[in-house]
C-alpha positions as CSV (number, residue, x, y, z in Angstrom):
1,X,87.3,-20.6,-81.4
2,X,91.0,-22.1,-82.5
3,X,92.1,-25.0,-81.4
4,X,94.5,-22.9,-79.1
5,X,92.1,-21.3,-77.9
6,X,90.2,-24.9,-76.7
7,X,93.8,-26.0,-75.6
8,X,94.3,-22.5,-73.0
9,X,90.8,-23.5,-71.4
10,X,91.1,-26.7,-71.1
11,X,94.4,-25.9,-69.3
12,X,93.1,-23.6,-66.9
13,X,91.0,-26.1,-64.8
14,X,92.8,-27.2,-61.5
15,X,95.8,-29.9,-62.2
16,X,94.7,-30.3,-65.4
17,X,97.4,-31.9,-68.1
18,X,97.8,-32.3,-71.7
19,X,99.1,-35.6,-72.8
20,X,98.4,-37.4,-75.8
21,X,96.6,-40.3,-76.9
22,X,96.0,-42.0,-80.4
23,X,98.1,-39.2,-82.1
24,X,96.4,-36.0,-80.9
25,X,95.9,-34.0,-77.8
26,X,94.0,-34.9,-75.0
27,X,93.3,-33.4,-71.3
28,X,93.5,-35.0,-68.1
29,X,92.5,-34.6,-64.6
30,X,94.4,-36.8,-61.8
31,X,95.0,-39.0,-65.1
32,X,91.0,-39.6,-66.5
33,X,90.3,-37.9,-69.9
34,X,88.0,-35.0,-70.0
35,X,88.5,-33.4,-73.5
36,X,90.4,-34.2,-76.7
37,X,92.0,-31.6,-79.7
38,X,92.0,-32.2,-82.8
39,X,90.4,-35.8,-84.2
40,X,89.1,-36.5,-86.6
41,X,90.5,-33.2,-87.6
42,X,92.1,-29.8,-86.3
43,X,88.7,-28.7,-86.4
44,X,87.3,-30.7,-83.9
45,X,87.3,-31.3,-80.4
46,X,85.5,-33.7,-77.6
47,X,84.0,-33.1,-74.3
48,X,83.6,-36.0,-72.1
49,X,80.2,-35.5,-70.4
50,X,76.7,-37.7,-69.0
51,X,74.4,-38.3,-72.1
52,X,71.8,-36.1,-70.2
53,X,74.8,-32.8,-70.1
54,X,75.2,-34.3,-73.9
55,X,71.5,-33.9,-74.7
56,X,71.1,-30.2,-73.3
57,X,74.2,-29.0,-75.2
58,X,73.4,-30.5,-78.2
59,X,69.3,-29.0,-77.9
60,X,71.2,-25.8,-76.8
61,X,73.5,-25.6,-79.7
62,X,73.4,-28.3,-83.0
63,X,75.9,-26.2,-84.9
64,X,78.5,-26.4,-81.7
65,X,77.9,-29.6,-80.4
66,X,76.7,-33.4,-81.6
67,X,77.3,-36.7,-80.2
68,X,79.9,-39.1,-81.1
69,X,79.4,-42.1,-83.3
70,X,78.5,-45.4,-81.6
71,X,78.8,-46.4,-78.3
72,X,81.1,-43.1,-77.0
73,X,78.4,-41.0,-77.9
74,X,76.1,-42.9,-76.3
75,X,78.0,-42.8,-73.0
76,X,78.3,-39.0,-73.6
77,X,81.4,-38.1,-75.4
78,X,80.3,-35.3,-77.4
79,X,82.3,-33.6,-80.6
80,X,82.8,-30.3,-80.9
81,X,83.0,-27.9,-83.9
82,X,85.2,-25.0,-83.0
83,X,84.8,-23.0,-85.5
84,X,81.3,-21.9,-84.5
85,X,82.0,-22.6,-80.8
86,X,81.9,-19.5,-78.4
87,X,84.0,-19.4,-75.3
88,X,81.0,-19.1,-72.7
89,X,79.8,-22.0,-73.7
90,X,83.0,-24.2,-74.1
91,X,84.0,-23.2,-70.7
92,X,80.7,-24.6,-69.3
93,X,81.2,-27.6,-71.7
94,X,84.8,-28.0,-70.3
95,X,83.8,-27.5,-66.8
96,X,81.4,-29.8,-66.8
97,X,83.4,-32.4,-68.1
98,X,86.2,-31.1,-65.7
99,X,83.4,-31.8,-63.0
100,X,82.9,-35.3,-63.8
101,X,86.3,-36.4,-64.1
102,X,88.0,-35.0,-61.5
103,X,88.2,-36.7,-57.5
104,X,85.4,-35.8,-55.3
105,X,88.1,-34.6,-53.0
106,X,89.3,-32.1,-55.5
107,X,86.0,-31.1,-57.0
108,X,84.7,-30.2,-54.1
109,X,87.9,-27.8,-53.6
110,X,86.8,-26.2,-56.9
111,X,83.0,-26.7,-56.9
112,X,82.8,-23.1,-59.1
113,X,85.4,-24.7,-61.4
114,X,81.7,-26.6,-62.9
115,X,78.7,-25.5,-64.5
116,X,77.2,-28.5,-63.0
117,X,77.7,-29.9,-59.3
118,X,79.0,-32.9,-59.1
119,X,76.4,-35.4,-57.4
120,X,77.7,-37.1,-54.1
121,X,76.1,-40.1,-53.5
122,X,75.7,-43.1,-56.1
123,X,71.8,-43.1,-56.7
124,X,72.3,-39.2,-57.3
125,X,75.5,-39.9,-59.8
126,X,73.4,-42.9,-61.4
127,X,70.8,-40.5,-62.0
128,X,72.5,-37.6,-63.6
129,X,73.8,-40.0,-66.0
130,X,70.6,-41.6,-66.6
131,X,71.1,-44.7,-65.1
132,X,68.3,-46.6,-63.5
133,X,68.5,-49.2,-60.9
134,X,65.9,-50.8,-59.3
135,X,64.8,-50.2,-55.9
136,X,66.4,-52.2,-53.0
137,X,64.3,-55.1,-51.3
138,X,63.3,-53.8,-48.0
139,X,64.2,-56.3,-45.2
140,X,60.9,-57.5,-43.2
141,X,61.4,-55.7,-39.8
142,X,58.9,-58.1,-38.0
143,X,60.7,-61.5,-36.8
144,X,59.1,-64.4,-37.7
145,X,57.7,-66.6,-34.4
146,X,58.7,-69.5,-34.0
């Protein structure tokens, strides 16, 4: 894959823009970042996806895809080699990122846009990024007597 090639399908997700930031491409939807071109070289690119998506596409494919360095990586920004990187799988890559940027109000006009479905409710979007919360108290429902 070129880095043109990265650019056209990144492009072709709904009201998606290119803009740039520290002095190379990136790609936005409704202004949140979901893919860079081009650092630390031409070579390279980033998808912006949860560290479990990050896990299953770097299991899937080490040559394409390997985390970031410090804490990005660890909140799922994920590099990309192009060179080895087939256009299957950097659409799913993109869409998923795509997915997890956009509004729910636009996602959900494009839910085939994604690989993966954006979760609705916060305990389901915690846990698709691996977050874990502890379980609410649960309020006594007998009244103390007085």
């Amino acid at each position: 894959m070129t880095p043109n090639d990265f650019r056209k399908l990144a492009l072709s997700f709904p009201e998606t823009e290119e803009r740039a930031h520290m002095n190379h491409p990136d790609f936005r939807v409704a202004g949140k970042i979901f893919a860079t071109l081009g650092y630390p070289n031409t070579e390279r690119g980033m998808v912006k996806v949860t560290p479990v998506e990050q896990e299953m596409l770097v299991r899937a494919e080490p040559s394409v895809f390997s985390p970031e360095s410090g804490a990005w990586g660890q909140k799922g920004c994920t590099r990309v080699n192009l060179k080895a990187a087939k256009v299957a799988t950097m659409r799913q890559a993109l869409a998923a990122a795509w997915q997890l940027a956009a509004p729910e109000s636009l996602s959900q006009q494009f839910p085939s846009e994604a690989a993966i479905k954006k979760p609705h409710t916060k305990a389901e979007r915690d846990s698709k990024q691996g977050i874990r919360r502890p379980a609410k108290r649960q309020k006594n429902p007998r009244k103390l007597s007085q």
